[in-house]
C-alpha positions as CSV (number, residue, x, y, z in Angstrom):
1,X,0.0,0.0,0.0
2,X,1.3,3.3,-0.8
3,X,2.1,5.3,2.1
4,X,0.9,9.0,2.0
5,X,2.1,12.5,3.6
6,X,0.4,16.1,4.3
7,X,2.7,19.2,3.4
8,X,1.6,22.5,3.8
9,X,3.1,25.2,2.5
10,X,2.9,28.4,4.8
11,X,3.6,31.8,2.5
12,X,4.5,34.6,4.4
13,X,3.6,37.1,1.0
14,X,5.8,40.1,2.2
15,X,6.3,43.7,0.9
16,X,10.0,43.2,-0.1
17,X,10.4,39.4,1.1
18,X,8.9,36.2,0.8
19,X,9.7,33.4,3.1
20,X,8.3,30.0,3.3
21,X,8.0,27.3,6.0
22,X,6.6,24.1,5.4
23,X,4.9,21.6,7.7
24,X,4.6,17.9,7.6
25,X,0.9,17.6,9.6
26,X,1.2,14.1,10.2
27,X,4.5,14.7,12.8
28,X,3.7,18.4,13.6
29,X,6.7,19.3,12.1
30,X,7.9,22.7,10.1
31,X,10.5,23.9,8.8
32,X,12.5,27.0,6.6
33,X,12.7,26.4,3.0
34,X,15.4,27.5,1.5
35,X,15.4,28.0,-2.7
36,X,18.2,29.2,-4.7
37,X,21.6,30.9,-4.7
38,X,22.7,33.3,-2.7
39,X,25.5,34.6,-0.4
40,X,24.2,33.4,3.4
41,X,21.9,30.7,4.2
42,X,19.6,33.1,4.9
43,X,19.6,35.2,2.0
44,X,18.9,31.3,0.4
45,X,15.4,31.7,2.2
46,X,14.4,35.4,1.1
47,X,12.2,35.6,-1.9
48,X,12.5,39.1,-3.6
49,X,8.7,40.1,-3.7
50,X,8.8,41.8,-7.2
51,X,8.5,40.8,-11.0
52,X,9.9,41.9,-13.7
53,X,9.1,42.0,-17.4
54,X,11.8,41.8,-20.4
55,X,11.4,43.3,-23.5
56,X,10.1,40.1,-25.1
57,X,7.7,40.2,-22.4
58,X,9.5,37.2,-20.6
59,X,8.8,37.7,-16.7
60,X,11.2,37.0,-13.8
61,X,10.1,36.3,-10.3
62,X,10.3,34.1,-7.2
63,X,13.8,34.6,-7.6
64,X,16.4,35.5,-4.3
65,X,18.2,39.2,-4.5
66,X,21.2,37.4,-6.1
67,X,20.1,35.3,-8.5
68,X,17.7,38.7,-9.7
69,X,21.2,40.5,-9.8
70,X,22.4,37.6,-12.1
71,X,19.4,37.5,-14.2
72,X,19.1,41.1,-14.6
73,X,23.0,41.3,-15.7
74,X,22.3,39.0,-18.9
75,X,19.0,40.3,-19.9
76,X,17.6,43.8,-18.1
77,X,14.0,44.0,-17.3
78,X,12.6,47.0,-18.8
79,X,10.0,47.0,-16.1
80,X,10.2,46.0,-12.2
81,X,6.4,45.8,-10.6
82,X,8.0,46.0,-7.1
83,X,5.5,46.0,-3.7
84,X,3.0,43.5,-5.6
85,X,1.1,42.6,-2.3
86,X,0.5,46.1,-1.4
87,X,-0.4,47.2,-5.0
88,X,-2.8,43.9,-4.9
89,X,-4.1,45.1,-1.3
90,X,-5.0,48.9,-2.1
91,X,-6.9,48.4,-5.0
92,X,-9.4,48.6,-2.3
93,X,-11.7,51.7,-2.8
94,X,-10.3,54.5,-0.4
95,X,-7.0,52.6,-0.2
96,X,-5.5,53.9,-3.4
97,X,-4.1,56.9,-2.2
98,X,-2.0,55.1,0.9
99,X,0.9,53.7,-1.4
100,X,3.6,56.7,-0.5
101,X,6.8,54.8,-1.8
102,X,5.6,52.9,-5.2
103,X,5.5,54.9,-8.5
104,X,2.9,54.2,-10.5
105,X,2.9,51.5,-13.1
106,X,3.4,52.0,-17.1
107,X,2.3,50.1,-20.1
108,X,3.9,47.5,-21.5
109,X,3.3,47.5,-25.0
110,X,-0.4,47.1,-25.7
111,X,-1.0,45.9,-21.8
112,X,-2.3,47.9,-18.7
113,X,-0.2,46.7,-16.1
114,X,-1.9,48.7,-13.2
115,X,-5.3,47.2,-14.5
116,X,-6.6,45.2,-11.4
117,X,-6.7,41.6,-13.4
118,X,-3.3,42.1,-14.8
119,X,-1.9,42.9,-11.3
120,X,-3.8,40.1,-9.9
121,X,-2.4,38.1,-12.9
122,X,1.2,39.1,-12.2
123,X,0.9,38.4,-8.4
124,X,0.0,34.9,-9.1
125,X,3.2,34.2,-11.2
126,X,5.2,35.2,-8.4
127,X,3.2,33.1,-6.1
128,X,3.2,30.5,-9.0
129,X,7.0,30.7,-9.3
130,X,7.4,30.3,-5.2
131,X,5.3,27.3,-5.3
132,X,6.6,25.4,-8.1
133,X,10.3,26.2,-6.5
134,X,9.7,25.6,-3.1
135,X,8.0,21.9,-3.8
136,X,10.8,21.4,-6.2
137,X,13.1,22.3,-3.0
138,X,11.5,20.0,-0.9
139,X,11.3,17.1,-2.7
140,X,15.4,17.6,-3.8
141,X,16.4,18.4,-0.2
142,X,14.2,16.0,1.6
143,X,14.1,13.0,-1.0
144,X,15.1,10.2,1.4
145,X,11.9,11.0,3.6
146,X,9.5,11.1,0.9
147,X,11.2,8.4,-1.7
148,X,7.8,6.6,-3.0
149,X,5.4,8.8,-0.6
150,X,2.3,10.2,-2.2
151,X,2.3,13.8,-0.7
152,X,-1.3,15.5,-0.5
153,X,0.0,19.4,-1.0
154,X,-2.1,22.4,0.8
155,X,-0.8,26.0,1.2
156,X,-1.9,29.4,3.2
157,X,-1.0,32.6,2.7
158,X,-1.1,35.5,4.9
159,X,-3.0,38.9,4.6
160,X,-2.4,42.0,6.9
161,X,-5.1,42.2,9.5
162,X,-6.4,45.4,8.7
163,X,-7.1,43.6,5.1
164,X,-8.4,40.9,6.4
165,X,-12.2,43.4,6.9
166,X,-12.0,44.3,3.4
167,X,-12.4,42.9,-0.4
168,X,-9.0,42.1,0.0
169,X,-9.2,38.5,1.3
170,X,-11.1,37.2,-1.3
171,X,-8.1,38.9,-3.7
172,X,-5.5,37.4,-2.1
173,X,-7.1,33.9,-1.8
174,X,-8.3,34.0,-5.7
175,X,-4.3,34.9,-6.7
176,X,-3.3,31.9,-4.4
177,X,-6.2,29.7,-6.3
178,X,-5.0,31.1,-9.5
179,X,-1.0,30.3,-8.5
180,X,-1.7,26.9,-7.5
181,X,-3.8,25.6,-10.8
182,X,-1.6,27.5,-12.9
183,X,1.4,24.8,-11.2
184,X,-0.7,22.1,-11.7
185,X,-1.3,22.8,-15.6
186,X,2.3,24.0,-16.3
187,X,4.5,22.8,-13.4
188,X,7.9,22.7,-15.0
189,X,7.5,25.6,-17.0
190,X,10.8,28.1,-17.1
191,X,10.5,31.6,-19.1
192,X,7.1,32.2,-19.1
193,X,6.0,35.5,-21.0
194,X,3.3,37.6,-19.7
195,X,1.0,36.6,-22.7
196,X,1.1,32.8,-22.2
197,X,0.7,33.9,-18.5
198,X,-2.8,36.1,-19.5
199,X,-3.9,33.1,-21.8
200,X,-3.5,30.5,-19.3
201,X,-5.3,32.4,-16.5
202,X,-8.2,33.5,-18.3
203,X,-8.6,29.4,-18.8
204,X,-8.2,29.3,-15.1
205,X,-10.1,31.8,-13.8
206,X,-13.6,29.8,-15.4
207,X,-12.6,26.7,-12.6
208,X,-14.7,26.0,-9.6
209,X,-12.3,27.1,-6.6
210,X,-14.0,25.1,-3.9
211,X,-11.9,22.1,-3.3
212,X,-8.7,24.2,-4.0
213,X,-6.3,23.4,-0.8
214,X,-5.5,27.0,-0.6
215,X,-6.5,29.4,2.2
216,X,-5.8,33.3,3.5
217,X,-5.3,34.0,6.5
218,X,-4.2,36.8,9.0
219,X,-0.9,37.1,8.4
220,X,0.0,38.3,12.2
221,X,-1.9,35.4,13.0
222,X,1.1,33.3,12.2
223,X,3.6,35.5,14.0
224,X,2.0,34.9,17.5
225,X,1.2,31.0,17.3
226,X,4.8,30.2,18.5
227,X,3.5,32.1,21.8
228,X,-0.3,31.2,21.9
229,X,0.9,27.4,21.4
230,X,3.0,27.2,24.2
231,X,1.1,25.8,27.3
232,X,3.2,28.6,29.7
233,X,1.3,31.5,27.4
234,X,-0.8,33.4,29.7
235,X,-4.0,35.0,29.0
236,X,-4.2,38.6,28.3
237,X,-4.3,41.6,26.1
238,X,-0.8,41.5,23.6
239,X,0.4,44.4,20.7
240,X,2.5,43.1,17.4
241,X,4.2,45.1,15.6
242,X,5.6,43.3,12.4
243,X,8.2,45.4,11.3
244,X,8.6,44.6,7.3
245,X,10.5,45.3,4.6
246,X,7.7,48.0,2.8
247,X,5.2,48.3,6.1
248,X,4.9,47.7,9.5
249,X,1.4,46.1,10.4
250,X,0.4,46.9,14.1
251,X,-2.1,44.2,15.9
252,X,-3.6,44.2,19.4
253,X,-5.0,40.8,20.1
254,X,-6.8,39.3,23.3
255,X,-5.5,35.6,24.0
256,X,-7.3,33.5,26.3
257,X,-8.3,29.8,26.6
258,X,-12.0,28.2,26.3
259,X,-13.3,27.6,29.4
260,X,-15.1,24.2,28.3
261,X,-12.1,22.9,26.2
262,X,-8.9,24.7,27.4
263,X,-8.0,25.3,23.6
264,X,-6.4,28.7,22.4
265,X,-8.6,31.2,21.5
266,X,-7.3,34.6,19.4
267,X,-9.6,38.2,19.4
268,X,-8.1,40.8,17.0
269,X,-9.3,44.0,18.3
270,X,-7.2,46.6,16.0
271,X,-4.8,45.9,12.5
272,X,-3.2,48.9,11.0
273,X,-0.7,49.0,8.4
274,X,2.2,51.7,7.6
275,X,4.1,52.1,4.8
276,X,7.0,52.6,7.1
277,X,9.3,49.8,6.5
278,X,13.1,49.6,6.3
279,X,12.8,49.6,2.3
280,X,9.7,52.4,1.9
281,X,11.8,54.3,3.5
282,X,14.8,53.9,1.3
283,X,12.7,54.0,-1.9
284,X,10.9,57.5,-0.9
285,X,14.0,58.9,-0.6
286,X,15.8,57.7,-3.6
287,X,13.5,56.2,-6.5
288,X,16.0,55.7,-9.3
289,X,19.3,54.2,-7.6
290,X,18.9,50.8,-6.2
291,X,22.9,50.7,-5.4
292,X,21.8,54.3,-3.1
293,X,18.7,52.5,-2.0
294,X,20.4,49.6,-0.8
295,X,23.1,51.5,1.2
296,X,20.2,53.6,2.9
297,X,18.5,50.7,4.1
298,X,21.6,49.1,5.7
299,X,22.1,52.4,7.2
300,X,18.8,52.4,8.7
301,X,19.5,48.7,9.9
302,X,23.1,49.7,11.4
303,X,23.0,53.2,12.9
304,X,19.7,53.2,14.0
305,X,20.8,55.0,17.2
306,X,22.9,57.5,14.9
307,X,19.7,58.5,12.9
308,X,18.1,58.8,16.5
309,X,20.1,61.1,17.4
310,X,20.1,63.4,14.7
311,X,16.4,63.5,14.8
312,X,17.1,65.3,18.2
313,X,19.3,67.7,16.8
314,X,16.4,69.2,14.7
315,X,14.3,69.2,17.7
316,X,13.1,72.3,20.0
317,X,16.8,72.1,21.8
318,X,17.8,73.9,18.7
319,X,17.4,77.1,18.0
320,X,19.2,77.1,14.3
321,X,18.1,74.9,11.7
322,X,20.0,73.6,9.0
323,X,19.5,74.7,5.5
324,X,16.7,73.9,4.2
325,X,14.6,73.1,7.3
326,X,12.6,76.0,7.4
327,X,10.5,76.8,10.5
328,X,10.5,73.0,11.5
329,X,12.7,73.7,14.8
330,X,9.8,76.4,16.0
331,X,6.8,74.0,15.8
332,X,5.0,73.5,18.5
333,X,2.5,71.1,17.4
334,X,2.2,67.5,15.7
335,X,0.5,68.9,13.0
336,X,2.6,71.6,12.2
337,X,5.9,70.0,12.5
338,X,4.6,67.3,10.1
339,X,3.7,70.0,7.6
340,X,7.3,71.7,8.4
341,X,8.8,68.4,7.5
342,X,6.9,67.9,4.2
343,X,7.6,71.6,2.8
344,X,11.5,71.1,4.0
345,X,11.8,67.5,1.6
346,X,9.9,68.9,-1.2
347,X,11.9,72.4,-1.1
348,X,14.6,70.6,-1.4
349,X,17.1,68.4,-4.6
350,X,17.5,65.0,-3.7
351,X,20.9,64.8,-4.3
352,X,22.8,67.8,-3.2
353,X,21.0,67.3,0.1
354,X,20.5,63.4,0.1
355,X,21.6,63.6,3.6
356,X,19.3,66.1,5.3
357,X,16.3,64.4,2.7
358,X,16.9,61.4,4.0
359,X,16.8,62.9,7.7
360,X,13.4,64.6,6.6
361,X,12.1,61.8,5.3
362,X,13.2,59.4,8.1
363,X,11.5,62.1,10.9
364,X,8.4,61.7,8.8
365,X,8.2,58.3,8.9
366,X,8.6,58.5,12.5
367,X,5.7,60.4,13.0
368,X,3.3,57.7,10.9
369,X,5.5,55.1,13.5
370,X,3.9,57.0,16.5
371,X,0.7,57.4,15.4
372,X,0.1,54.2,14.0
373,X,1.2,53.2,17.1
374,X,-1.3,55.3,18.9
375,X,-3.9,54.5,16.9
376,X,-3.7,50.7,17.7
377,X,-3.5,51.5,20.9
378,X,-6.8,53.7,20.9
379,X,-9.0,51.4,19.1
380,X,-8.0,48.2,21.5
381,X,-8.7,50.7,24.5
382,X,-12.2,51.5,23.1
383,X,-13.1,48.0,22.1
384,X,-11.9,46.7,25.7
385,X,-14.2,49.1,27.6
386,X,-10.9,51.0,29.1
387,X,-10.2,47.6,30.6
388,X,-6.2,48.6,29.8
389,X,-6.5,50.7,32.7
390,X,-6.3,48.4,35.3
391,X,-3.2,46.6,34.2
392,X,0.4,47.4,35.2
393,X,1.8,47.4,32.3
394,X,0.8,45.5,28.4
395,X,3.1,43.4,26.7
396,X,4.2,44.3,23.4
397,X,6.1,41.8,20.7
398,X,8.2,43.2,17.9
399,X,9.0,41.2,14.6
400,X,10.0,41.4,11.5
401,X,13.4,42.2,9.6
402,X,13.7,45.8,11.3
403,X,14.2,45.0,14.8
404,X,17.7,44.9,13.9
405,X,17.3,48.8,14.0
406,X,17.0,50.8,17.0
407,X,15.3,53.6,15.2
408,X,12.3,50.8,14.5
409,X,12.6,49.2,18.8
410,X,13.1,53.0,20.1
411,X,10.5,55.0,18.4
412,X,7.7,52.4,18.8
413,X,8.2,52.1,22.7
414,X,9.2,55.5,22.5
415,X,5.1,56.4,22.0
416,X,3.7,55.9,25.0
417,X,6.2,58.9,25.9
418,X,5.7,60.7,23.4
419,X,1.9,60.6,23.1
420,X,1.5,61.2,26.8
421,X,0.4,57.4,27.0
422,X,0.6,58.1,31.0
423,X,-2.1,60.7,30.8
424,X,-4.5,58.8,29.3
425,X,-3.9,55.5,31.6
426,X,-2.2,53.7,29.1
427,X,0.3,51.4,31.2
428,X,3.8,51.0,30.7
429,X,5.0,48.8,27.7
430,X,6.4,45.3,28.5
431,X,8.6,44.7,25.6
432,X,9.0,40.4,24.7
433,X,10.7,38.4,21.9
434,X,8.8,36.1,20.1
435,X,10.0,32.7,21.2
436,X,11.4,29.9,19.0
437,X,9.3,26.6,18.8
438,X,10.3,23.5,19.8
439,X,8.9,22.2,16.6
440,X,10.3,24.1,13.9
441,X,13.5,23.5,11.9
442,X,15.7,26.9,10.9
443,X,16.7,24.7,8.2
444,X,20.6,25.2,9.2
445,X,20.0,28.9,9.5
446,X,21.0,31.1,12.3
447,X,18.2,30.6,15.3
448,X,18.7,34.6,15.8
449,X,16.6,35.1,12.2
450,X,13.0,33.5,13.5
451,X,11.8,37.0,13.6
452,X,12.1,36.8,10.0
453,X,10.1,33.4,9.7
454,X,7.3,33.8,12.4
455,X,4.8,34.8,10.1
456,X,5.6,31.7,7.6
457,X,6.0,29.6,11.0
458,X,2.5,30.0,11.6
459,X,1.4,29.6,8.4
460,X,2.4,26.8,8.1
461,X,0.0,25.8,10.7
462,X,-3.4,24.1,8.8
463,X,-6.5,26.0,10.6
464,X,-7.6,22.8,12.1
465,X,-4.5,22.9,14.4
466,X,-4.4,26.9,14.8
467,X,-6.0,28.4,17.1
468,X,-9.6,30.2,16.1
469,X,-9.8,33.6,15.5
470,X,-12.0,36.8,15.9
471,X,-11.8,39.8,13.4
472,X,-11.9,43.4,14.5
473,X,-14.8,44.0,12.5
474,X,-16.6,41.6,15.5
475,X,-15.7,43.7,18.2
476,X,-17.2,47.1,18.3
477,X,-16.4,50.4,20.0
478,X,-17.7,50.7,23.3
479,X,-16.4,53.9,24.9
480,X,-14.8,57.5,23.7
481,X,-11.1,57.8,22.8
482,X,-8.3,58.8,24.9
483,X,-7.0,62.1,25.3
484,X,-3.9,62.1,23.6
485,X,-1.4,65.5,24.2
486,X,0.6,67.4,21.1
487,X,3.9,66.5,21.1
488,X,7.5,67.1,20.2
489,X,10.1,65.3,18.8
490,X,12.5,64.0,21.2
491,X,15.1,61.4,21.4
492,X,13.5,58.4,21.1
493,X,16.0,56.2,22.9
494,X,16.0,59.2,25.7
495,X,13.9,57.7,28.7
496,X,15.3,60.6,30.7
């Protein structure tokens, strides 16, 4: 008799990376799969979230930041759809206008890239591309434990909370349907154009969905089932902060366990989502120089407390402002240092002040940190009754590629400073690491890069063994906002 296995795939669909973790549900098992070349064995597990389209109208995607480098060396692209799940996600009505970092798409020839079905067409070829690559990887690196083992395949990909309430989900899960049918007609096919790729997905999109193995789910979710699984995980009120590549998505969620069966039960009470990640930030400030935008993201990664400190240098302490800065150092107000800010970047050229742009743009971005940290803060305090306010303090979990910047772990703790969290009986924040589980594989990779797989880790996860969920929409407002003070800037790291 043949024997069988269950693999699900777990796609954490991020802003500039995809990572994915497989799971063998008959041994509760999951692991880091790791795809192509690359210079670490990290890097081996990164999946550049972007496509790109040649002038024949070949497309290239699901491919690691090296082998794109490679690729793009023999044969340029002459376009580069980067931030496909955020372009997929704000096609929302009254979403449209949140994208600050991506420049709009062109034409390619005769075809309307920015057209919804196209971009939902091109999203599925990268998903396409990581699923015919990652089960290729599997089966290569794991061939002596399923040698003449029929494996029943299922996948789930993740969609920010604050998506979750909106038309969204059904996008993302049709791209995932579309991604896994289009494997299963073509799954060995190399150098796909984008009009075989039309032509076999308007074929596709006439097939009944409902026994497809494919499902979306919150991506945060994922993140916070290595904590919510573990029998020492306590009841209570929790914040997540997923700190990407393109956004950071900011979650409060109420854990607790039935009463009847003593399973794990998850409430989300707030999702927000910034474009405020490491690479945004990099891309707003130079959109035409990926060497430049490269070396600004490592900066932001490695002198995180430099670019801290700088930000205080422009503060109220100063009575001179640099060039260019206009009346920014005599604001009193949020509001009107935000607008200082914006009138100081635009007045200025990009490259004979890169430095102080980059500044501007980088204080900016601190501001949407701080509110949107606010802002998750105030919705779970109205949805809980002000039940926060009889705590001692509320525990707060950071992941994500930029906690390995202080100016991300600073500024967000930094808000209940700021924002005069105190005054409106906010307690103190109780900052925690996501913990490692016992059941998961880094695939050979350094244990210090979970944060990076958290998400994909609990994707992994089929719903029948994660824990059930609540949406915010199911948990309405109950009493007024706090009162939140104007502020200043101030060091963030300063807790004098």
């Amino acid at each position: 008799m043949e024997s069988t296995a269950s693999l699900n795939l777990g796609i954490d669909f991020g802003t500039q990376y995809t990572k994915v973790c497989v799971r063998n549900t008959d041994t509760d098992q999951s692991w880091v799969v790791r795809l192509g070349a690359a210079k670490s064995l990290v890097d081996q597990a990164l999946i550049l979230s972007q496509v790109g389209i040649r002038g024949d109208g070949k497309l290239l995607g699901g491919v690691t930041n090296d082998e794109w480098q490679r690729h793009t060396s023999e044969s340029s692209c002459v376009v580069v759809i980067d931030f496909i799940k955020m372009r997929l996600a704000q096609l929302d009505p009254k979403r449209e206008a949140s994208n600050w970092y991506s420049s709009e798409l062109p034409r390619f020839k005769d075809i309307e890239l920015a057209a919804p079905e196209m971009l939902e067409n091109l999203c599925a070829y990268f998903l396409y591309r990581v699923i015919q690559r990652t089960r290729k990887s599997i089966q290569k690196y794991n061939d002596e434990q399923f040698k003449d083992v029929k494996i029943d395949w299922s996948a789930n990909i993740g969609v920010p909370v604050e998506y979750c309430d909106s038309p969204a989900l059904p996008r993302f899960q049709r791209i995932l349907y579309l991604a896994w049918h289009l494997y299963e007609k073509v799954p060995n096919r190399v150098g796909m154009t984008i009009y075989d790729l039309n032509v076999h997905l308007q074929k596709i999109r006439q097939l009944d969905f409902s026994e497809t193995p494919c499902f979306a789910l919150p991506e945060i979710a994922g993140a916070i089932y290595s904590y919510t699984s573990s029998r020492q995980a306590k009841p209570g009120v929790y914040i997540f902060f997923d700190i990407g590549g393109g956004t950071i998505e900011g979650v409060a969620f109420r854990f607790y366990r039935d009463k009847t069966t003593e399973m794990p039960q998850i409430d989300f009470l707030a999702g927000i989502v910034e474009p405020v990640g490491v690479n945004a930030i990099a891309k707003q400030t130079v959109n035409d120089d990926l060497e430049l935008e490269s070396r600004l993201e490592k900066s932001i990664i490695k002198r995180g407390v430099e670019i801290l400190d700088a930000i205080a240098k422009l503060s109220l302490k100063h009575t001179k402002p640099p060039a260019g800065c206009g009346k920014f150092h005599r604001a009193n107000k949020h509001l009107a240092i935000l607008e200082s800010v914006k009138k100081a970047r635009n007045s200025l050229n990009r490259r004979e002040n890169l430095n102080l742009y980059f500044l501007l743009t980088l204080i900016l971005a601190q501001y949407l940190i701080h509110r949107q940290v606010a802002l998750v803060f105030h919705t779970c305090y109205r949805k809980l009754e002000r039940k926060l306010e009889r705590r001692d303090e509320v525990s707060v979990f950071m992941g994500g590629g930029g906690i390995l910047s202080k100016y991300y772990t600073d500024t967000i703790p930094a808000t209940h400073k700021v924002f005069n969290f105190k005054a409106a009986r906010i307690p103190k924040f109780k900052m925690l690491d996501v913990p490692l589980p016992d059941n998961f594989s880094m695939s050979a990779i350094d244990r210090s890069h979970f944060h990076r797989f958290a998400v994909a880790y609990g994707l992994s996860i089929p719903d029948y063994q994660a824990p059930p969920f609540n949406l915010p929409r199911q948990f309405p407002n109950h009493t007024p906002p706090p009162s939140f003070k104007p502020w200043t800037p101030e060091t963030s790291h300063d807790d004098g």
